[in-house]
C-alpha positions as CSV (number, residue, x, y, z in Angstrom):
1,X,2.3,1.5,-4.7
2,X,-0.5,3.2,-6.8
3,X,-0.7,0.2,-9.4
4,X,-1.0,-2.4,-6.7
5,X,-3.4,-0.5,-4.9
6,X,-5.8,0.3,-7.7
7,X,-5.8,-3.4,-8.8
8,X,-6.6,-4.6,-5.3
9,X,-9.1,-2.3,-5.3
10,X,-11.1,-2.9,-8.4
11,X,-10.2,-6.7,-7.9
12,X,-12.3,-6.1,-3.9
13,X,-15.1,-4.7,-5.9
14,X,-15.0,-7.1,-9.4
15,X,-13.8,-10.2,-8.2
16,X,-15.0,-10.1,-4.6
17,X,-17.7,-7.5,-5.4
18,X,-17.3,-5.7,-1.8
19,X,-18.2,-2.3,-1.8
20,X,-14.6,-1.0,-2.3
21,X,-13.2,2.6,-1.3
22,X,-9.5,3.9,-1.9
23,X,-8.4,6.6,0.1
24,X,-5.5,8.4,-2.2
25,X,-3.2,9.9,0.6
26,X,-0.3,10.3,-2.0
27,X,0.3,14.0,-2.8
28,X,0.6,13.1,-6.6
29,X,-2.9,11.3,-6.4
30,X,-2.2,9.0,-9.3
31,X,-4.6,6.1,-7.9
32,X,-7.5,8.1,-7.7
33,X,-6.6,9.8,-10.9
34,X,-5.8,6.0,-12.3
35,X,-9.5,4.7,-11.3
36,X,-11.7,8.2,-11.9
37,X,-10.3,8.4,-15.6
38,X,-9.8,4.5,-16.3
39,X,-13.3,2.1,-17.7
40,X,-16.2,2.5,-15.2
41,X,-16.0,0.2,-12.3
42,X,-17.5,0.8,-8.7
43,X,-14.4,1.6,-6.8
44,X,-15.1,5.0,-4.7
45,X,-12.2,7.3,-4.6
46,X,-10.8,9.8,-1.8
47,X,-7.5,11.4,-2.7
48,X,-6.5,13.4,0.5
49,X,-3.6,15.9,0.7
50,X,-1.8,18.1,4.0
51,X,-3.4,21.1,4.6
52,X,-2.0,24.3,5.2
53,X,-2.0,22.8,8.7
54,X,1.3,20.7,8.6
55,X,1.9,17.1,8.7
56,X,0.5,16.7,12.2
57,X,-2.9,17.7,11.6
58,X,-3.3,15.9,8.3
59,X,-2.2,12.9,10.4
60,X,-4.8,13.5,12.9
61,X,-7.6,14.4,9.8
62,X,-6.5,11.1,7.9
63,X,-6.6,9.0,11.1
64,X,-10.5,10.0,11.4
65,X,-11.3,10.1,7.5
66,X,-9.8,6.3,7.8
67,X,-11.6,5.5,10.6
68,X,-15.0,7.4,9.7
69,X,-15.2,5.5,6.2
70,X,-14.1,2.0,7.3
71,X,-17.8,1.5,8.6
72,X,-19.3,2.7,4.8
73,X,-17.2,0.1,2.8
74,X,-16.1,-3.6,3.0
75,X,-12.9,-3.0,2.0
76,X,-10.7,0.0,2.2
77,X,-7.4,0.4,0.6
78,X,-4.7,3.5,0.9
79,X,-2.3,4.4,-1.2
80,X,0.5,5.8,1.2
81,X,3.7,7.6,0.3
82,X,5.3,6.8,3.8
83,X,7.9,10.2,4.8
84,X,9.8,10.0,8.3
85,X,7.0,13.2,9.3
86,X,4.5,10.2,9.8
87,X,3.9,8.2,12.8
88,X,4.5,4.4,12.0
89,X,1.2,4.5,14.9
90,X,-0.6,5.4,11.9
91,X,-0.2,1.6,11.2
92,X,-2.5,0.3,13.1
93,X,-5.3,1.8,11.2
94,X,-5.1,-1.0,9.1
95,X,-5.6,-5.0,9.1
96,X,-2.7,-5.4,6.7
97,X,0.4,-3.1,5.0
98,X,1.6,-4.2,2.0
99,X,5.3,-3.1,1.5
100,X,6.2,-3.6,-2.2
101,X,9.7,-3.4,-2.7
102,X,11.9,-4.8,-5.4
103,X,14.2,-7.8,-4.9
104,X,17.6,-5.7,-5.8
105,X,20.3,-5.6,-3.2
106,X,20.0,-2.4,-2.8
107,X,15.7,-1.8,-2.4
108,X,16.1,-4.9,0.0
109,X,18.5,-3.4,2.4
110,X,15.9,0.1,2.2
111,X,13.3,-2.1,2.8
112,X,15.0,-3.8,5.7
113,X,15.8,-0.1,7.5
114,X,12.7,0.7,6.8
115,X,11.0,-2.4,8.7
116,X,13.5,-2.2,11.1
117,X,11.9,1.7,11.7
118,X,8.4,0.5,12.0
119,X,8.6,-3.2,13.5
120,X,7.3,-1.6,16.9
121,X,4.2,-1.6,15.5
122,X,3.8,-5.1,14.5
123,X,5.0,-6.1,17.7
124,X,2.3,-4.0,20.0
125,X,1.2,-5.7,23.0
126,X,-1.8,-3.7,23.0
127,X,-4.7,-4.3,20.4
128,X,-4.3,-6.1,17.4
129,X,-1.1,-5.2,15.1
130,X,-1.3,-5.6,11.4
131,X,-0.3,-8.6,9.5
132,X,2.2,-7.4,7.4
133,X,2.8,-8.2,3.6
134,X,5.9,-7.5,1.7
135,X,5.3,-7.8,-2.4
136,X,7.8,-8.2,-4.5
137,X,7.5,-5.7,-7.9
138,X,8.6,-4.8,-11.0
139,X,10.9,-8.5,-10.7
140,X,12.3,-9.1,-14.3
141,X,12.2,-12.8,-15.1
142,X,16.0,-13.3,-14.3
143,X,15.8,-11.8,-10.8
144,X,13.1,-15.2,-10.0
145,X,16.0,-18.0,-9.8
146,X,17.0,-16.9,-6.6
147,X,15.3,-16.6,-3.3
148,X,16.4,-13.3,-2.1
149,X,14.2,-13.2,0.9
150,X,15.7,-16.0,2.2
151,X,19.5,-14.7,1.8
152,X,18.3,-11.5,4.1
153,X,17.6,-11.7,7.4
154,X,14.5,-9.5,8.4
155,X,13.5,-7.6,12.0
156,X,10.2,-9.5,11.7
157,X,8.4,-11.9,10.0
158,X,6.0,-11.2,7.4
159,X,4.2,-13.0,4.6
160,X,5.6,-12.9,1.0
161,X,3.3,-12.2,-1.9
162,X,3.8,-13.5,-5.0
163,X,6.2,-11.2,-7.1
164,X,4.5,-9.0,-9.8
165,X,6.5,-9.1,-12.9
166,X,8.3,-6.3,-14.7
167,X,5.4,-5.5,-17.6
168,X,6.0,-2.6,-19.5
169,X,2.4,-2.9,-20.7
170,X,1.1,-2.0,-17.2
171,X,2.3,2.0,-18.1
172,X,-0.4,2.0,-21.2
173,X,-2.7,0.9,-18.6
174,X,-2.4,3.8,-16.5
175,X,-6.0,5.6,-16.8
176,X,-7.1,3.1,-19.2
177,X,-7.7,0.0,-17.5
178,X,-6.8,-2.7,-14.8
């Protein structure tokens, strides 16, 4: 999650050159760390933990820290750490989630619960529900000469990015570069 969000983010602000923010909502804060340490680019960083309030109030502060700095950049990216103490509402926040999940029997079938959680929210009568994006990561070459997607059947339909190989190069990149 933190490696797909950082390079979305400084690909937004290099490649698309929109004013790009990432709002770090992972405890461990490894995106913000990631871009703040890494070569200069114009990325801004937020990393925002809970509170000594609980989980409910952070909700409630993240929802308006979301929605306050969505007018001040282009493009705003979150790197999430979803728990079952956050309400799948929370969603629709956001034009798009990205789901990255690896194409193993086994990470499918979480992934699948998990959608199968959340798909209330991408079918919401009211307002506009996200699009949503499932990513396939850390896929080892062997993994790409079958179509695992297909051979699961999922609770609703979302777009498939292309699958980000396994790189063991991307770990020396961590703080360094992008």
């Amino acid at each position: 999650k933190s490696t797909l969000s950082v390079n979305l983010a400084v690909w937004f602000s290099e490649k698309s050159f929109k004013q790009t923010l990432l709002v770090d909502l992972d405890p461990h804060g490894s995106s913000s760390q990631w871009i703040e340490k890494a070569r200069p680019s114009s990325v801004s960083t937020q990393h925002y933990v809970p509170n000594q309030f609980g989980e409910r109030r952070w909700l409630i502060d993240t929802r308006q820290k979301i929605r306050k700095n969505s007018c001040l950049a282009e493009v705003l990216i979150s790197d999430l750490t979803w728990t079952s103490a956050l309400d799948p509402e929370f969603m629709h926040e956001f034009d798009l989630v990205v789901v990255p999940t690896s194409v193993s029997t086994i990470e499918l079938s979480a992934t699948n619960r998990f959608l199968e959680n959340i798909k209330w929210v991408f079918e919401a009568k009211t307002g506009i529900p996200p699009s949503l994006l499932l990513c396939p990561s850390r896929v080892l070459p062997d993994e790409l000469k079958g179509d695992p997607f297909s051979e699961k059947e999922f609770p609703l339909p979302f777009m498939l990015l292309p699958p980000i190989i396994q790189d063991e190069s991307v770990r020396k990149l961590f703080k360094n570069d992008f």
